[in-house]
N, C-alpha and C positions, 0 to 999 in steps of 0.2 A: 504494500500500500504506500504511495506517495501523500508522505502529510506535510501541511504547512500552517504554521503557529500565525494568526495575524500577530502584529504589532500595532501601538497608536497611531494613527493617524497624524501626521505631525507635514506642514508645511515645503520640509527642506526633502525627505523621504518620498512625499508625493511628488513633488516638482518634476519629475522626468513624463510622467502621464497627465497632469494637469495644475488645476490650482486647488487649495482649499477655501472650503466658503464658512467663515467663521468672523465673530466678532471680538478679534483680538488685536493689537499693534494699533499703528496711528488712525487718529479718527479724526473730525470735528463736529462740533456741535451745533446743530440745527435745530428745528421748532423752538426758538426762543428759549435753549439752553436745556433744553428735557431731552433730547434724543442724539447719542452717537452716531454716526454717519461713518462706518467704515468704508472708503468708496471706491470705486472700481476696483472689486477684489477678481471677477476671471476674464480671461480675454476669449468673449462667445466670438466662435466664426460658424458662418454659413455658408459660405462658396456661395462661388457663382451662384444664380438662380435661386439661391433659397432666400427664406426669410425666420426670422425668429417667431416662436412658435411657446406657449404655456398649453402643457395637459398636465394633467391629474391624474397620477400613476397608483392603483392602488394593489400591492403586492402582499401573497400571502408569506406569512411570517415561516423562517428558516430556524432551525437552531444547530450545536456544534455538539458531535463533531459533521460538519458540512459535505458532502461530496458532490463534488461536479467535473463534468467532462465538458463542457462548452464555454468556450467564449465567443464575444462576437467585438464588431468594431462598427463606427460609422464614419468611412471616406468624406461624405461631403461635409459634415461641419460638428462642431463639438455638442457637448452635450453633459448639462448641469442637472443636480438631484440636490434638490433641497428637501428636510424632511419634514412634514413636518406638525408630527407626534414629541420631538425631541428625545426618542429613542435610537439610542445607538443601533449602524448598522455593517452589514461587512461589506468591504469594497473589496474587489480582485480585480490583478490587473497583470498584462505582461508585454513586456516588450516587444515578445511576436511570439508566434504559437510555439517556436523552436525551444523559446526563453523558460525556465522555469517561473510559473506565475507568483508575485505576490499577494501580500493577504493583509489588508489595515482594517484596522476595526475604531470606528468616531466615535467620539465620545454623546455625541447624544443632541449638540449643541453645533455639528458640524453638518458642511453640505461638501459638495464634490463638484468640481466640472472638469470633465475629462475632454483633456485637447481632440481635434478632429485627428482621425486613425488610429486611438488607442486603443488595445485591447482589452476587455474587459467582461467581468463577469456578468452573468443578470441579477438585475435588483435583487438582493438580501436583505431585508428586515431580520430583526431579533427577536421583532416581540409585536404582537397587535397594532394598530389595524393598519401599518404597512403603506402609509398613505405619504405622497411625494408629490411636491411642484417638479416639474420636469420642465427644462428651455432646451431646446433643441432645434435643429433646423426642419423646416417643415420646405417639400417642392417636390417636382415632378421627379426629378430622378432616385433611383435605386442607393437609398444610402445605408445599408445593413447588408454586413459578410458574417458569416458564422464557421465557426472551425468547433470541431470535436476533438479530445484527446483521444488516443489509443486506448488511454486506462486515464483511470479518474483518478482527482487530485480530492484530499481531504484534508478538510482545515478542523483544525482540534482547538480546543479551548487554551486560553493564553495560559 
């Protein structure tokens, strides 16, 4: 059995597959000093043709130890998971299908936006009801590839 431990979720760790979307480092202060404003925390692309796009992803809940054989990716434009129960959940991600995947797990308080082409697993919740802002690109062309492993990867509790 191939297993893989996530880790936290942490800014500098993610940076090769996207950003993380969280309200932490510099900010300023808006509505007449009651609301932080952390701002432009990911860089959304849509290619050519597309446009930005809000759905309402509502995923049933996973728990660890995890196993999965797929990931997938999306060519034409990135693609952010905000959650938002404030239930931690698990992200997987990999360089390419060849790469052994990683495995981070947010704290509860975290979103994700995964650059355009990364690899990555499907929505994992932890815990009920599984519910996500999704921005992504929305157009005419075909933007999801999916790969299968050979043999499945399982992610075990920290």
């Amino acid at each position: 059995m191939r297993k893989l431990t996530p880790r936290p979720l942490t800014a500098e760790a993610f940076a090769p597959f996207g950003e993380v979307l969280d309200a932490t480092g510099e900010f300023r202060l808006i509505n007449d000093g009651w609301c932080q404003r952390h701002h432009d925390r990911a860089r959304l692309d849509f290619g050519p043709g597309g446009r930005a796009g809000i759905s309402i992803f509502q995923a049933r809940p996973r728990s660890l130890p995890y196993d999965f054989d797929l990931i997938e990716r999306h060519p034409e434009g990135s693609q952010a998971f905000l959650p938002m129960t404030g239930a931690p959940f698990l992200v997987i991600v990999a360089e390419s299908p060849v790469h052994t995947p990683q495995a981070f797990l947010t704290n509860g308080a975290q979103g994700i936006n995964l650059s355009r082409g990364t690899w990555h697993g499907v929505l994992t919740p932890l815990a009920a009801p599984g519910l996500f802002a999704v921005v992504d690109r929305i157009g005419t062309t075909p933007n999801l590839e999916e790969f299968r492993f050979t043999a499945p990867w399982t992610v075990i509790a920290p």
